[in-house]
Every structure is written in structure tokens, then in C-alpha cells.
Backbone as XML, in Angstrom:
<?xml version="1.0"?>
<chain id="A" units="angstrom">
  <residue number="1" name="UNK">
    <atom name="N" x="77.711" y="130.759" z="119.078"/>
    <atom name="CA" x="78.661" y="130.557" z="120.157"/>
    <atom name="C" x="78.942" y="131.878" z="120.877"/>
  </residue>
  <residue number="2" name="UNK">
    <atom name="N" x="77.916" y="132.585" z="121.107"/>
    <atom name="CA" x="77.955" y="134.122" z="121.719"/>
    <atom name="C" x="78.424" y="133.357" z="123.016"/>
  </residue>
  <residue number="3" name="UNK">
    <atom name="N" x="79.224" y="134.683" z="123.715"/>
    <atom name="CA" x="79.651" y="134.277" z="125.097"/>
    <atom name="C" x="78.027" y="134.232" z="126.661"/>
  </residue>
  <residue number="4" name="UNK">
    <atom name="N" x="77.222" y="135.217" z="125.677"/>
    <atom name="CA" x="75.683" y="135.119" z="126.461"/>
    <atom name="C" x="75.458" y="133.813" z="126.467"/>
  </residue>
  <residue number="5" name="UNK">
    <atom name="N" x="75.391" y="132.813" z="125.249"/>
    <atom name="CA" x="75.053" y="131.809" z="125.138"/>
    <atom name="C" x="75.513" y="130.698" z="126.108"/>
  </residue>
  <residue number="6" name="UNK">
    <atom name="N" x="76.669" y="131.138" z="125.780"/>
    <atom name="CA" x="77.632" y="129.998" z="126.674"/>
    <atom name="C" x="78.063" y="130.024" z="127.927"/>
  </residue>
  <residue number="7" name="UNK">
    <atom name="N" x="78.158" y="130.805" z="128.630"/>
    <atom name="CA" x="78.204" y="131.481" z="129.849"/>
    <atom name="C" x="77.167" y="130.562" z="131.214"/>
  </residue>
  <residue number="8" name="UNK">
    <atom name="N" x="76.126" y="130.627" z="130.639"/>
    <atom name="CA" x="75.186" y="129.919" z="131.567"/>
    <atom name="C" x="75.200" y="128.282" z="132.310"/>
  </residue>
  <residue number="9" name="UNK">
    <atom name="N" x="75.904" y="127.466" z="131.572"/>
    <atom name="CA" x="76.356" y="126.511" z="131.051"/>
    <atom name="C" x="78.068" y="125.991" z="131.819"/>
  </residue>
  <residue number="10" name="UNK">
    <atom name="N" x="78.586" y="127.573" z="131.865"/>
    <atom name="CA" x="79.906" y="127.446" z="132.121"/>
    <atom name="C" x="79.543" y="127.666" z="133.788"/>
  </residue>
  <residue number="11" name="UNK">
    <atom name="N" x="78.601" y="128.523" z="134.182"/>
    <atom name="CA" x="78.449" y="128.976" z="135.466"/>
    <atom name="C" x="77.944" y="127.329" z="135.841"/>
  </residue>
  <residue number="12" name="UNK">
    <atom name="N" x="76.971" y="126.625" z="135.370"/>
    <atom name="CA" x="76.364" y="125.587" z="135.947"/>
    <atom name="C" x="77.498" y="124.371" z="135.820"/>
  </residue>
  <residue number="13" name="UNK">
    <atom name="N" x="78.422" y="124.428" z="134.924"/>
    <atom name="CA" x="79.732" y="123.088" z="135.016"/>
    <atom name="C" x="80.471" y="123.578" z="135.938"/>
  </residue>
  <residue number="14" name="UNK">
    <atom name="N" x="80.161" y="124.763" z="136.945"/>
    <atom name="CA" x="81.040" y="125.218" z="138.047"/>
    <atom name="C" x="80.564" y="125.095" z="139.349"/>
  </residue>
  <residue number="15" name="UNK">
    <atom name="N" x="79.183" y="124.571" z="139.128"/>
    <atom name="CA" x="78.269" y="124.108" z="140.424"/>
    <atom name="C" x="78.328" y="123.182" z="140.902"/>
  </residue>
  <residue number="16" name="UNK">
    <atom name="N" x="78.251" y="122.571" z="142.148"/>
    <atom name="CA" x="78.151" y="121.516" z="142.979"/>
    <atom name="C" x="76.537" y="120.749" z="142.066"/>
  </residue>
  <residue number="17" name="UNK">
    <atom name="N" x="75.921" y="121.202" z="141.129"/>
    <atom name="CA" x="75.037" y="120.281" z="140.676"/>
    <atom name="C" x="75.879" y="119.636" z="139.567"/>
  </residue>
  <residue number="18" name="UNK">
    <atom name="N" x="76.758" y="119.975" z="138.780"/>
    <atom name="CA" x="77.457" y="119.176" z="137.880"/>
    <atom name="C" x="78.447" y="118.491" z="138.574"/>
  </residue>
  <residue number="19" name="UNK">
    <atom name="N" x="78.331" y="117.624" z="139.675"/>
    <atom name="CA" x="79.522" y="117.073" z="140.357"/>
    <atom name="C" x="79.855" y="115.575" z="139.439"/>
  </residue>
  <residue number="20" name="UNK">
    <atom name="N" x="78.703" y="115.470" z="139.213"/>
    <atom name="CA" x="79.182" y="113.968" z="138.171"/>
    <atom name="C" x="79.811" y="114.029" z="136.665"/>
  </residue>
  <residue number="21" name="UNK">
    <atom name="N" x="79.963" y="115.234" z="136.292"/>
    <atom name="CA" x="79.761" y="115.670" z="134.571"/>
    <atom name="C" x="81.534" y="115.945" z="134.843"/>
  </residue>
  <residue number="22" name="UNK">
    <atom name="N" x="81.886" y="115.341" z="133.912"/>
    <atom name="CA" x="83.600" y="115.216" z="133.916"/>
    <atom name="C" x="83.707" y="114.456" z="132.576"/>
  </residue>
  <residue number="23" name="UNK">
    <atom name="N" x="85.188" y="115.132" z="131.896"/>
    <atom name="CA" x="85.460" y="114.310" z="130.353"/>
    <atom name="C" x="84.489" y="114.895" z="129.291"/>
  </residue>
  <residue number="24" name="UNK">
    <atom name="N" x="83.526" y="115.325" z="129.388"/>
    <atom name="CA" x="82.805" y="115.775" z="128.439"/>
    <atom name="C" x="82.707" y="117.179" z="127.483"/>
  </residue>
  <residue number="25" name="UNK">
    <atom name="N" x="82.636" y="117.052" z="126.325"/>
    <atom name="CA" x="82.894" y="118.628" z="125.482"/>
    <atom name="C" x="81.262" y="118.831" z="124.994"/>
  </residue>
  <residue number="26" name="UNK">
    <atom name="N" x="81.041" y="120.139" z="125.016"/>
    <atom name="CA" x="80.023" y="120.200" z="124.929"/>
    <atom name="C" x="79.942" y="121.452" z="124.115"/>
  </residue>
  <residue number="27" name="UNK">
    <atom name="N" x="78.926" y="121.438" z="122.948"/>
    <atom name="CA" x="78.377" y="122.763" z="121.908"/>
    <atom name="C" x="77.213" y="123.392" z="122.484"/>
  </residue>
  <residue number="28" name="UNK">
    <atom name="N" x="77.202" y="124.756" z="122.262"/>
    <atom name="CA" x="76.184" y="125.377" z="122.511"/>
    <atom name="C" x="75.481" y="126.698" z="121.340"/>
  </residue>
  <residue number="29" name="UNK">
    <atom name="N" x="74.913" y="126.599" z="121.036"/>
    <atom name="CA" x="74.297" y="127.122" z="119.945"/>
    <atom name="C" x="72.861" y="127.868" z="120.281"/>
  </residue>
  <residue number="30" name="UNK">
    <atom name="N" x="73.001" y="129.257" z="120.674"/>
    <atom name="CA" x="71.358" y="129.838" z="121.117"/>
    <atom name="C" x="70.940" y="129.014" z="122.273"/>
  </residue>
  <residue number="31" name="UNK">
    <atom name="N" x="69.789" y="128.056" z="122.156"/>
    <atom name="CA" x="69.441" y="127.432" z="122.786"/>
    <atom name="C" x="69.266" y="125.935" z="123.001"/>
  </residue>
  <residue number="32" name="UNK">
    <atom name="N" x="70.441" y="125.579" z="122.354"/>
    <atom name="CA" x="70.160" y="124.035" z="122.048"/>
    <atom name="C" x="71.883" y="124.241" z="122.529"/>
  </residue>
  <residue number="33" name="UNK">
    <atom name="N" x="72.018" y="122.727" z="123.657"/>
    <atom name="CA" x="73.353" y="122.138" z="124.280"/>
    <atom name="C" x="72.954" y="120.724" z="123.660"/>
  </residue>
  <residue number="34" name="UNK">
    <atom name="N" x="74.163" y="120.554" z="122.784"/>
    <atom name="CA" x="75.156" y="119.169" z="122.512"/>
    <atom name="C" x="76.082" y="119.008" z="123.388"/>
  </residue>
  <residue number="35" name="UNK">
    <atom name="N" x="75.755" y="117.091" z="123.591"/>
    <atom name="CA" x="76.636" y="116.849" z="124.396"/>
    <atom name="C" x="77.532" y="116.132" z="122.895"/>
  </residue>
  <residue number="36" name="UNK">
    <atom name="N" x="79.158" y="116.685" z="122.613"/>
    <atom name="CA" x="79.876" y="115.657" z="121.679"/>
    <atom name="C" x="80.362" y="114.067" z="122.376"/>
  </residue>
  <residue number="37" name="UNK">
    <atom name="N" x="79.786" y="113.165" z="121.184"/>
    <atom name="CA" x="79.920" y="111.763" z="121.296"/>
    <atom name="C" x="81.095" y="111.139" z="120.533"/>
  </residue>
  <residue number="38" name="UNK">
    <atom name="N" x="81.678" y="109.859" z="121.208"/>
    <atom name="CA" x="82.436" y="109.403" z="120.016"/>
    <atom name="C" x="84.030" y="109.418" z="120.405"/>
  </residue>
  <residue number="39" name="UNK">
    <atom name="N" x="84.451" y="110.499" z="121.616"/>
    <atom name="CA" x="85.967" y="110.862" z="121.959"/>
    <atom name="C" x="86.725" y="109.469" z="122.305"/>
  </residue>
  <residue number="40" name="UNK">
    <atom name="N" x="87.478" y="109.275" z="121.651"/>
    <atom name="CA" x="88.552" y="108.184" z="121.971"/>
    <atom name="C" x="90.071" y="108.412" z="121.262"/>
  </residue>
  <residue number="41" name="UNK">
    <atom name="N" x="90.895" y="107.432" z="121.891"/>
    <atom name="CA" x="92.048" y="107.728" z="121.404"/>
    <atom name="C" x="92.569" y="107.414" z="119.766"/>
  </residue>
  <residue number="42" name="UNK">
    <atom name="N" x="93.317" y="108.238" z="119.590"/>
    <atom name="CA" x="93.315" y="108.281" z="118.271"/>
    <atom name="C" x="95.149" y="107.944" z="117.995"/>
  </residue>
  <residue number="43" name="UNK">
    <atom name="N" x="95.671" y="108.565" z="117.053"/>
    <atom name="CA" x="97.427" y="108.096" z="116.559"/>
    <atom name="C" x="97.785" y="108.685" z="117.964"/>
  </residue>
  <residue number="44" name="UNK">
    <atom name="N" x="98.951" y="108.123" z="118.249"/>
    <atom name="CA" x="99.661" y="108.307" z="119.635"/>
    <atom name="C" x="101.027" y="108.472" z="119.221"/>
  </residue>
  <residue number="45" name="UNK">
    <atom name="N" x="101.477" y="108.658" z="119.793"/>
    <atom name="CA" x="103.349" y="108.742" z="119.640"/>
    <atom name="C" x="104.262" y="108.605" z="121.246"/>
  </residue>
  <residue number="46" name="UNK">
    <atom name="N" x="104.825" y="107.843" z="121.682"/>
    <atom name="CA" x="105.143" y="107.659" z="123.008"/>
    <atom name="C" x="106.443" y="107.920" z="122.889"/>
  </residue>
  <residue number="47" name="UNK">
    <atom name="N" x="107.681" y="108.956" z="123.329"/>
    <atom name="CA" x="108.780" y="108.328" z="123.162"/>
    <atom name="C" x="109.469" y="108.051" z="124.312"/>
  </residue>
  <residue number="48" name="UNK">
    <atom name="N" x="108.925" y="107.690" z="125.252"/>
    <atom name="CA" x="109.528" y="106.922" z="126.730"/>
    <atom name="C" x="110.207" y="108.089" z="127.525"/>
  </residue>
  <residue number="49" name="UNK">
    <atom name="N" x="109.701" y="109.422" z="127.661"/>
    <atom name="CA" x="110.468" y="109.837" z="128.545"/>
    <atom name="C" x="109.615" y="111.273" z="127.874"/>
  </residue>
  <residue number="50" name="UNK">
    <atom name="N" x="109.938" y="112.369" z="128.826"/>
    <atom name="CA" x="109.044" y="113.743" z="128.895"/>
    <atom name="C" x="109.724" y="114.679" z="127.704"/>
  </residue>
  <residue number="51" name="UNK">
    <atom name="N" x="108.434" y="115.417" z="127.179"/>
    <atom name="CA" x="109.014" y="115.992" z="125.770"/>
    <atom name="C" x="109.615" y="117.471" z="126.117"/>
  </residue>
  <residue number="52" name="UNK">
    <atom name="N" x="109.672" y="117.742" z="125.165"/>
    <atom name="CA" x="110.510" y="119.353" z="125.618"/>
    <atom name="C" x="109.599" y="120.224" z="124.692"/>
  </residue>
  <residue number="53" name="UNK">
    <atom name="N" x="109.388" y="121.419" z="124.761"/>
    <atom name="CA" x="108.841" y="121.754" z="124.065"/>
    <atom name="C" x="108.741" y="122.088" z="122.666"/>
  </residue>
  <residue number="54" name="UNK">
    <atom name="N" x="109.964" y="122.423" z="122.165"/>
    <atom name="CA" x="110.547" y="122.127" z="120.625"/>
    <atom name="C" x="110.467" y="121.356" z="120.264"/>
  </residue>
  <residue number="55" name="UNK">
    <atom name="N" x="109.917" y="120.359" z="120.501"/>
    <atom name="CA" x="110.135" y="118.207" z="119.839"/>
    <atom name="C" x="108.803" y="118.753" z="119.191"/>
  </residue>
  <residue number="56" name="UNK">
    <atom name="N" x="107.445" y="118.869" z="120.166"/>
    <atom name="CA" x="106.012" y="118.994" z="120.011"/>
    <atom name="C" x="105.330" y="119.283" z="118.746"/>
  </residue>
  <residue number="57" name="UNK">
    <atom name="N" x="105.914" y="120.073" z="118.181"/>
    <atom name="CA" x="105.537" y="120.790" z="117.196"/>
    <atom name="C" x="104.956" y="119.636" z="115.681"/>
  </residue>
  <residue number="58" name="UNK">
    <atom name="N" x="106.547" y="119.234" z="115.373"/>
    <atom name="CA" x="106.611" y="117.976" z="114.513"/>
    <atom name="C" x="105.781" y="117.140" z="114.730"/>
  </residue>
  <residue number="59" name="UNK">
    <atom name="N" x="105.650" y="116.368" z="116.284"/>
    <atom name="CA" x="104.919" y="115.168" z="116.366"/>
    <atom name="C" x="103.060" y="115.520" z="116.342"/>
  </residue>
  <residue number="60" name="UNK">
    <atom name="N" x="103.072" y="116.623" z="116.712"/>
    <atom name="CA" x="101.584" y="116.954" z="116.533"/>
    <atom name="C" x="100.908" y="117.060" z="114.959"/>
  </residue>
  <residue number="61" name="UNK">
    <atom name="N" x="101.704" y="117.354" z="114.910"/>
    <atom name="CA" x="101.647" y="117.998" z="113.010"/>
    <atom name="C" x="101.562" y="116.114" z="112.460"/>
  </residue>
  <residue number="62" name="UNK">
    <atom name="N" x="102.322" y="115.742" z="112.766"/>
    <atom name="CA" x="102.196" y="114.277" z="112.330"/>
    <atom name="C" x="101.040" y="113.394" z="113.078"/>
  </residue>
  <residue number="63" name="UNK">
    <atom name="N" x="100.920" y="113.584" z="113.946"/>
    <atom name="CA" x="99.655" y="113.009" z="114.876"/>
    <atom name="C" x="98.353" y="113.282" z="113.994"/>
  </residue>
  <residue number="64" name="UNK">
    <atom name="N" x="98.300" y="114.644" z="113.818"/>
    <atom name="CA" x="97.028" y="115.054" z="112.830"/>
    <atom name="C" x="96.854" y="114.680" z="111.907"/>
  </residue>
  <residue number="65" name="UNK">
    <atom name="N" x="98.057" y="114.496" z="110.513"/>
    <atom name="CA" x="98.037" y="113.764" z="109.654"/>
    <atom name="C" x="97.450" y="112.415" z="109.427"/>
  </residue>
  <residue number="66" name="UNK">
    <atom name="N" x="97.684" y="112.030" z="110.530"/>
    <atom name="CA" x="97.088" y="110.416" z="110.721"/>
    <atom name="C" x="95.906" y="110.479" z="111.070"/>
  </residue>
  <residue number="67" name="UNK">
    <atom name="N" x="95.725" y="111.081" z="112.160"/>
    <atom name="CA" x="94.111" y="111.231" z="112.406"/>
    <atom name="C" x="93.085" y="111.696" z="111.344"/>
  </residue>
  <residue number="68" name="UNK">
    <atom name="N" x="91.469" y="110.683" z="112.221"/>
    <atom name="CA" x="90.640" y="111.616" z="110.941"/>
    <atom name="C" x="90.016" y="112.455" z="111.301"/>
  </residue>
  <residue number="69" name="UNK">
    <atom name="N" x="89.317" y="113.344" z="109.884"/>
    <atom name="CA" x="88.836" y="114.327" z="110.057"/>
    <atom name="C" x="87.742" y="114.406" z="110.834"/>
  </residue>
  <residue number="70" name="UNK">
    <atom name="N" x="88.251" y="115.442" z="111.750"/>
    <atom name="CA" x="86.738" y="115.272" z="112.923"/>
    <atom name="C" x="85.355" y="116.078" z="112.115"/>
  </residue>
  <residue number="71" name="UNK">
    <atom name="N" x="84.256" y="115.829" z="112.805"/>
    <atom name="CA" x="82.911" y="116.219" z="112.253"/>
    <atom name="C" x="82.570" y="117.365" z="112.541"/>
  </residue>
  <residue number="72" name="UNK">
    <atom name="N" x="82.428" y="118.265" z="111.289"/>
    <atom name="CA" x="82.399" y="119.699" z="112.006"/>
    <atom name="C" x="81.380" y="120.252" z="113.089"/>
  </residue>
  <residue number="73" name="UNK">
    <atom name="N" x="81.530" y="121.164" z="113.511"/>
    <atom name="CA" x="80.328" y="121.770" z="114.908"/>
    <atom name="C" x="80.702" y="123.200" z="114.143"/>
  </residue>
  <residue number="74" name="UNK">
    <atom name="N" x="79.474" y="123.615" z="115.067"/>
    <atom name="CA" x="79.254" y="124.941" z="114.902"/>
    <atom name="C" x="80.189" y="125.846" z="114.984"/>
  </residue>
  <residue number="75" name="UNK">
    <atom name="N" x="80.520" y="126.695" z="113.860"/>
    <atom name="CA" x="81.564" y="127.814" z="113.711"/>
    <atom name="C" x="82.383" y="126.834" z="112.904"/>
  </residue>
  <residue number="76" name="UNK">
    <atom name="N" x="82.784" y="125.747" z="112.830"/>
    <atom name="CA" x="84.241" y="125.132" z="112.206"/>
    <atom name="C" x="83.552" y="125.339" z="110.576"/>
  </residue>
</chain>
């Protein structure tokens, strides 16, 4: 995940040729680009009205708990 690596990639998701490429996370490793598959919603927590930033902390921490363990990539 050298920034050489990744860089090239970042210049071309900034081009008028990636105009369709949106939503997507992507690994880069030397010379091989993964596109990651699979993103959907996962535990949610709604509480009807805008959070503050001190609430966040707790509900994330609990959000994760519930969620599963994602599949590692490179460096994790």
C-alpha cells in the first residue's frame, strides 16, 4: 500500500475517464487493483433526529459489536 502504488489510481478516480466509478472501495497492492465486493448495510441505529457528537462514540462501539467481522485486505 506504498503511496507510489496508490497514487496512480487516485490521479485516474480524479479523471473525467472514471465518470461512471462511484460507491466503490478499492485495494491496491504493487500491481494488482481489487475492486472490494459485498458492501451493504449492516446494524443501524436511527434515533429520529441529528446526533451530537458525544452520543457517537457509544453507538458506534455498539454498531461494531453487532456487525461481522469484515475480511481482511492487505495491511489489516
Amino acid at each position: 500500500m506504498a503511496p507510489e502504488n496508490i497514487s496512480p489510481l487516485v490521479v485516474w478516480l480524479g479523471s473525467t475517464e472514471s465518470k461512471d466509478v462511484t460507491g466503490r472501495v478499492f485495494e491496491v497492492e504493487g500491481g494488482k487493483i481489487t475492486v472490494a465486493e459485498g458492501w451493504r448495510h449492516g446494524p443501524t441505529q436511527d434515533k429520529g433526529a441529528r446526533w451530537e457528537p458525544k452520543e457517537i462514540g457509544p453507538v458506534v462501539a455498539d454498531l461494531l459489536a453487532k456487525a461481522e467481522t469484515p475480511a481482511p485486505v492487505y495491511g489489516a
